[in-house]
N, C-alpha and C positions, 0 to 999 in steps of 0.2 A: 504494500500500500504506500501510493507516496502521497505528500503534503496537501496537495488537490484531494484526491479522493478522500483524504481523513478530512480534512476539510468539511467537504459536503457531507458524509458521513455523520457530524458532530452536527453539522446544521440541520440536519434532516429530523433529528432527536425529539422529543416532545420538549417545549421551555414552559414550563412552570410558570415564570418569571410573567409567559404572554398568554396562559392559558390562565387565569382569572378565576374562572369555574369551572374547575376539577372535582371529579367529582370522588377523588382518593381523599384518605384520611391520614397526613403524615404522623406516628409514633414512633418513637425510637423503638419498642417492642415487634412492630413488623420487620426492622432491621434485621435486627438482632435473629429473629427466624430467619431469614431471610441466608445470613450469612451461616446459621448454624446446619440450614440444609443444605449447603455446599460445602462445607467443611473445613470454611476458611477460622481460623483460629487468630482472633484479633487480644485477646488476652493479655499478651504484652505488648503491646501497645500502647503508648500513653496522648489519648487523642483526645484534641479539642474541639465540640462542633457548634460552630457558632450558628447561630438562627432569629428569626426575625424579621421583621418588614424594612428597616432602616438601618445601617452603619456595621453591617455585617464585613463590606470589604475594609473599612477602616481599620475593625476592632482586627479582622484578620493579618492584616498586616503589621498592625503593631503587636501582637502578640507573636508573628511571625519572627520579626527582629528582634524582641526584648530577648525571645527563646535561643536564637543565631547568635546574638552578645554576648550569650552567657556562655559561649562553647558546645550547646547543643547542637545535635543534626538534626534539622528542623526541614520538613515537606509541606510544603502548603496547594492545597486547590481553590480557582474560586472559579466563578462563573453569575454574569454572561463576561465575557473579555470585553474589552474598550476598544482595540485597535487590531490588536492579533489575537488569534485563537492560541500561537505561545504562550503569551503572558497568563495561561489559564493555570498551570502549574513549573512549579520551583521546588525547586531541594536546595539549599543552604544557599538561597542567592543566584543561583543558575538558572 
């Protein structure tokens, strides 16, 4: 797959962001099944998920860096992008 295609791939997706009246129920307990019937084992993992109607990418990124300052490896995602569909996710600043 190259950049094009993942491209439209990523756009073709359902946005949340523009579908207003959804008629799903976000919980973090559907996650949480969700990932235990695939058998991903997030466990050790130490994750932050931010949520919210307003300053989700703010709070994201300051808590991205405050964590990168400190000498952590820190991965961040957010989403819709601004300019590029890059800028969607980072690991330590990359």
């Amino acid at each position: 797959m190259n950049f094009e295609s993942a491209l439209r791939y990523l756009e073709s997706l359902d946005s949340w962001e523009r579908d207003r009246n959804s008629e799903y129920d976000f919980d973090l307990e559907r996650f949480r099944k969700v990932v235990e019937d695939v058998g991903v084992d997030y466990s050790g993992f130490r994750i932050v998920h931010t949520a919210g109607s307003k300053g989700k990418g703010t709070v994201c990124h300051l808590v991205f860096e405050l964590l990168r300052r400190e000498g952590k490896k820190v991965g961040l995602f957010t989403s819709p992008h601004l300019r590029d569909v890059r800028e969607r996710i980072r690991i330590d600043g990359e």
